[in-house]
Each structure stands twice: as structure tokens, then as C-alpha cells.
C-alpha angles and dihedrals in degrees: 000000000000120000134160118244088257095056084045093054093051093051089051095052083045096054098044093058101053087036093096096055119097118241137149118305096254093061103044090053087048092049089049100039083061094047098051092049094050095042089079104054093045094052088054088049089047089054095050086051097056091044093055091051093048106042107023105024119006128103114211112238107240088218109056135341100293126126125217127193097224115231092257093058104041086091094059100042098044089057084054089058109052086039080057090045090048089066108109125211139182123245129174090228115177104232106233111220106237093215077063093066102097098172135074109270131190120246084236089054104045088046083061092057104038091104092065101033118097118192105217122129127241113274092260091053090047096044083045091054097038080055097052089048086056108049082046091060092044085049 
């Protein structure tokens, strides 16, 4: 599946953060095989992040080691970033069945992982539903 880094990065700060529920072993393979595989890249975008702030834009603070984009640069950066977050990449993820998700999950949270959520029901539920369709026609 193609995504762009942004939409990486907010599947990754989605999964984290369900990554602590319990839930069935399927899932919870499913939830840390795409970790694992986003981790990665957002560890890349993180460091050419860093690398812009400290090379192009960024003023080192007097003080400690911190780095701050002065006002008069924050235009410019900020078009290198999303420029950075517009790249797209191909990753293998495994798509997570919402019907699956047995815990409570914030909007913010299920918006981070839309790109990965599929709605079908469980085959019961479908071969339920394709029955009583059926008894309905003949009606």
C-alpha cells in the first residue's frame, strides 16, 4: 500500500498507542507487524527533520544544545516539510478488520489508522446477512 510519510507518521502514533490493549492474538500480530514496518520510516523522517533544523534553519540556543527555527525561517522550513511528508512509499501493511477492535478507541485514534481499517463482518455475520436476503427474494 502507498502512503505518504504524514499519513505514516499518523499510523504510527495511532498504533502505539493501541498498542498496550489486549486484545486476540491476530490482532495484536497484525497491530505489531505494522509497527515494526513504519518505525523505520519514521524514524528516517524524524532524522531529516532534525538535519534541516540543525544545518539549514535552525539557530542554536546559547544556553544548551537545543535548536529553534527563528520566526523568519519557519515559512521556509515548514514548506520543506510537508514537501518531506508528501513523499509516498510502499509498505506491505496487514489491513486490521474494525469489527476486530474490541476496546474502547479514541476518534483521534481511529482517524490515524483509517488508512489501514477495513469494515467487513466476520464471515457468520456475512453468510447471516446473504440467508436472510435470500429468504426476503423468495418472499
Amino acid at each position: 500500500m502507498k502512503l505518504t510519510l504524514d499519513k505514516i507518521i499518523n499510523v504510527a502514533a495511532a498504533l502505539i498507542q493501541i498498542s498496550s490493549e489486549k486484545m486476540p492474538v491476530k490482532l495484536a500480530y497484525n497491530i505489531g507487524r505494522n509497527l515494526r514496518l513504519v518505525e523505520p520510516e519514521v524514524k528516517a523522517y524524524e532524522k531529516a527533520r532534525i538535519d534541516l533544523i540543525k544545518t539549514k534553519y535552525g539557530k542554536k540556543q546559547k544556553d544548551d544544545d537545543q535548536y529553534e527555527v527563528p520566526p523568519k525561517a519557519i515559512e521556509a522550513f515548514m514548506a520543506e516539510i510537508e514537501e518531506l511528508q508528501s513523499v509516498e512509499i510502499d509498505l506491505d501493511l496487514h489491513t486490521v478488520n474494525i469489527t476486530e477492535i474490541k476496546f474502547d478507541i479514541s476518534p483521534a485514534t481511529l482517524m490515524g489508522l483509517e488508512c489501514i481499517l477495513i469494515d467487513n463482518p466476520p464471515e457468520e455475520v456475512q453468510k447471516t446477512q446473504r440467508n436472510s436476503s435470500k429468504k426476503k427474494e423468495k418472499k
